[in-house]
C-alpha positions in Angstrom: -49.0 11.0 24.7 -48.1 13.8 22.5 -44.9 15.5 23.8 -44.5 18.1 20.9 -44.7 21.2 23.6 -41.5 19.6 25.3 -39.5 19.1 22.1 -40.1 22.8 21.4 -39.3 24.2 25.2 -35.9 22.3 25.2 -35.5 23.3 21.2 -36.0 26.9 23.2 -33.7 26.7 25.6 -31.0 25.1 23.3 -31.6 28.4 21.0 -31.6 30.7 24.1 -27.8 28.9 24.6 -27.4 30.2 20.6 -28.0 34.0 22.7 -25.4 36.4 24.0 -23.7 35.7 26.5 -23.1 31.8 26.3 -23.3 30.9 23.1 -24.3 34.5 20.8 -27.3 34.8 18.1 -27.9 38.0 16.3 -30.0 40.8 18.0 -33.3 41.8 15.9 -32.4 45.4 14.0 -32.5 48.5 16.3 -31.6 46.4 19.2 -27.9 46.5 20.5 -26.2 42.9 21.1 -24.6 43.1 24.3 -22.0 40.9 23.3 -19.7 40.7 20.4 -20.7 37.4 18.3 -18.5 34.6 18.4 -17.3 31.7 16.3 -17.6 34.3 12.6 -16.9 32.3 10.0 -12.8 33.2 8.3 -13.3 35.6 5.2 -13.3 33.7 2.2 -11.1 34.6 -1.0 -12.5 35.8 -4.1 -14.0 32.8 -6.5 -11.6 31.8 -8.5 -8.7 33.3 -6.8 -6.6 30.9 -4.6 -6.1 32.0 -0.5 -2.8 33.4 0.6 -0.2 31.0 2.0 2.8 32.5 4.2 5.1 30.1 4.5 7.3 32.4 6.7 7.4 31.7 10.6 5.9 34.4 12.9 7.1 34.9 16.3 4.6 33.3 19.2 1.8 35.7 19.4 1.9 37.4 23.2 -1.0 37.1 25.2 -3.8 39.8 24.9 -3.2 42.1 27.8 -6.4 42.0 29.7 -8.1 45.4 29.3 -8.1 48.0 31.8 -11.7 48.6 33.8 -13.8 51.1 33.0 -15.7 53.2 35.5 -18.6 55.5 35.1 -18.7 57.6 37.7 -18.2 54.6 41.0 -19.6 51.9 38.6 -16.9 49.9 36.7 -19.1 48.2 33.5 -19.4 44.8 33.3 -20.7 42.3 31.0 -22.5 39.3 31.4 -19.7 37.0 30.9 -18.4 38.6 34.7 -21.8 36.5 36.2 -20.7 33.1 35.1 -18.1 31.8 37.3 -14.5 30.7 35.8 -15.2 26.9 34.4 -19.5 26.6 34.4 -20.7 24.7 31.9 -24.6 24.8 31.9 -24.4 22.0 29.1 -22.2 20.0 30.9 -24.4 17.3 31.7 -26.7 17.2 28.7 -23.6 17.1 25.7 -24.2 13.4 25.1 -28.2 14.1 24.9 -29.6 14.1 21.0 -32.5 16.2 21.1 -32.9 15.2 17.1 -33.6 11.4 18.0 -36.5 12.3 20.2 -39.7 11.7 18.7 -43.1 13.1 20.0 -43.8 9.9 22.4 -40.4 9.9 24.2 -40.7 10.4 27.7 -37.0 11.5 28.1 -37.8 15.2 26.4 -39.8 15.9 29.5 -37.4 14.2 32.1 -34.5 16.2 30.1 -36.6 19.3 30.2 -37.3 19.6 34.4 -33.4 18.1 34.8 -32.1 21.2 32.9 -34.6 24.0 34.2 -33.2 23.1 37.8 -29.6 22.9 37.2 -30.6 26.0 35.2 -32.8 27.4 37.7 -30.0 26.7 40.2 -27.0 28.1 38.4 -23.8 29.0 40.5 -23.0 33.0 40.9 -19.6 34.6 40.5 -18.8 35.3 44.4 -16.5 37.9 43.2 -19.4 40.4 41.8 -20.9 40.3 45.6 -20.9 44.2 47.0 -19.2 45.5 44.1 -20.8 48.7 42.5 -21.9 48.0 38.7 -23.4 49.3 35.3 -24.4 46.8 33.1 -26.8 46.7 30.2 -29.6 44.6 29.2 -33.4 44.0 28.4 -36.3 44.7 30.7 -38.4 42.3 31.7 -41.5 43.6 33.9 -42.8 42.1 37.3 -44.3 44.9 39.0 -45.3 47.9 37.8 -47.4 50.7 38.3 -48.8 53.7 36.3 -46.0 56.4 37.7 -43.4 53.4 36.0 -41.6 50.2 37.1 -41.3 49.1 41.2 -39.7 45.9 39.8 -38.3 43.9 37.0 -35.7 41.8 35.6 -32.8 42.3 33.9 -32.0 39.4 30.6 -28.8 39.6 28.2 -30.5 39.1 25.4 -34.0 40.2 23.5 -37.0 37.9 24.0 -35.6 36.4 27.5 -38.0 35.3 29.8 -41.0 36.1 27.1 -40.3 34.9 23.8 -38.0 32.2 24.9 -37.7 30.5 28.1 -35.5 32.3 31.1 -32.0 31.8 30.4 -29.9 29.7 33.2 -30.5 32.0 37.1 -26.6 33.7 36.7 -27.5 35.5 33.1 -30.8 37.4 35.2 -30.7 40.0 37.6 -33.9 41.0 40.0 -33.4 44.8 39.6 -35.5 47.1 42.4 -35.1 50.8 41.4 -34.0 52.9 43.9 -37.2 55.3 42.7 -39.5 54.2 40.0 -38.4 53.7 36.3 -40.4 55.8 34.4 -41.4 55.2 30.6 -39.4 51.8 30.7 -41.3 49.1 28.8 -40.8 45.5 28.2 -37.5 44.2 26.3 -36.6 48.0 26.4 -32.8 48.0 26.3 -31.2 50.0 29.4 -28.1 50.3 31.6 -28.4 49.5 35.1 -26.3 51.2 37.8 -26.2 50.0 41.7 -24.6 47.3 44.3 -24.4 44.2 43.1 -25.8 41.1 45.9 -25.8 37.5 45.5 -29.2 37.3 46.2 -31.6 34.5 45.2 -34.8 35.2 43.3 -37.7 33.3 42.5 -40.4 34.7 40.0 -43.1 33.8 37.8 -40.9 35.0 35.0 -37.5 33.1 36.1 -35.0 32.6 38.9 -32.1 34.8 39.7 -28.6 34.2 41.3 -28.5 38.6 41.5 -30.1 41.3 42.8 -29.2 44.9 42.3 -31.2 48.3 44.2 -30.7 50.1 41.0 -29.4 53.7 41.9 -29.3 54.5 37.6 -32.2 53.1 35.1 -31.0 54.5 31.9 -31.8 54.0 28.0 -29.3 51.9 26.6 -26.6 53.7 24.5 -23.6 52.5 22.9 -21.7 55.8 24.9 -21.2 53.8 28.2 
């Protein structure tokens, strides 16, 4: 049994954990990343040119104060680190799994495969989001619309969600219903999203959510928050 197309959906969803927010790949040009990239590799010294060695002590670095909220309007901005709760690990229980020793006739790519779309499918929500009024940005991802614009869609961290790749884990997607239609909002177009955030359960034909937000504000996505 040939069981190339589950190599390549959990080869997927391993890359989708190499996208903002949980682990952070680089958006295609033009589109914003949402997150700032993580793990940079240390600037290297000029060839031939030995690094810099202090020898002097420094004083114990203080701890980063956190930064102050910032509100537009009622909504403070969040990001889409806020919608994991403290201490989940969606890898958790696949870190001893080696993808690479698979070949296309191992039965365990599939059985790893449905294990991690439903702890995926089935990922916890930060409690602490539930009621509060947000704006957070993201990419669209269409499941109802009409010609006068959107009635329904989702919102994914980063580009290619849901449609190039397979749906992140169900706290990095929120099931956004305009408060009026979104007009001239396409797929994957980059926007900011303004409402009451719900712990709310959705189950689509393009992924499942942990959020739901009656969008007051669909906006094109600009760095000017």
């Amino acid at each position: 049994m040939n069981l190339a197309p589950a190599r390549f959906c959990l080869l997927a969803l391993a890359c989708a954990l190499a996208g903002p927010p949980l682990a952070r790949a680089q958006a295609p040009q033009g589109v914003p990343l949402l997150s700032p990239p993580l793990g940079s590799a240390p600037a290297k010294a000029p060839e031939g040119k030995p690094a810099e060695v202090k020898s002097e002590a420094k004083p114990a670095a203080k701890p980063a104060a956190k930064p102050a909220p910032v509100f537009v309007g009622p909504y403070r901005v969040i990001n889409w680190d806020e919608l994991v709760p403290a201490g989940w690990d969606p890898m958790k229980e696949f870190k001893d799994f080696d993808l690479a020793a698979l070949n296309d006739s191992d039965v365990r790519a599939l059985r790893m495969l449905k294990r991690m779309r439903e702890v995926w499918d089935n990922a916890p929500a930060n409690t602490a989001l539930e009621g509060q009024s947000v704006r957070i940005p993201g990419f669209v991802v269409p499941l109802e619309e009409t010609k006068d614009g959107l009635k329904e869609f989702l919102l994914v961290p980063y580009f290619g969600a849901c449609i190039h790749s397979p749906p992140p884990p169900s706290n990095q997607i929120v099931h956004v219903l305009p408060q009026s239609l979104a007009k001239g909002v396409r797929s994957m177009d980059a926007v900011w999203i303004s409402g009451v955030m719900r712990q709310t359960r959705t189950d689509s034909y393009m992924g499942a959510s942990s959020y739901r937000i009656e969008a007051k504000l669909v906006e094109p996505y600009s760095e000017k928050r």
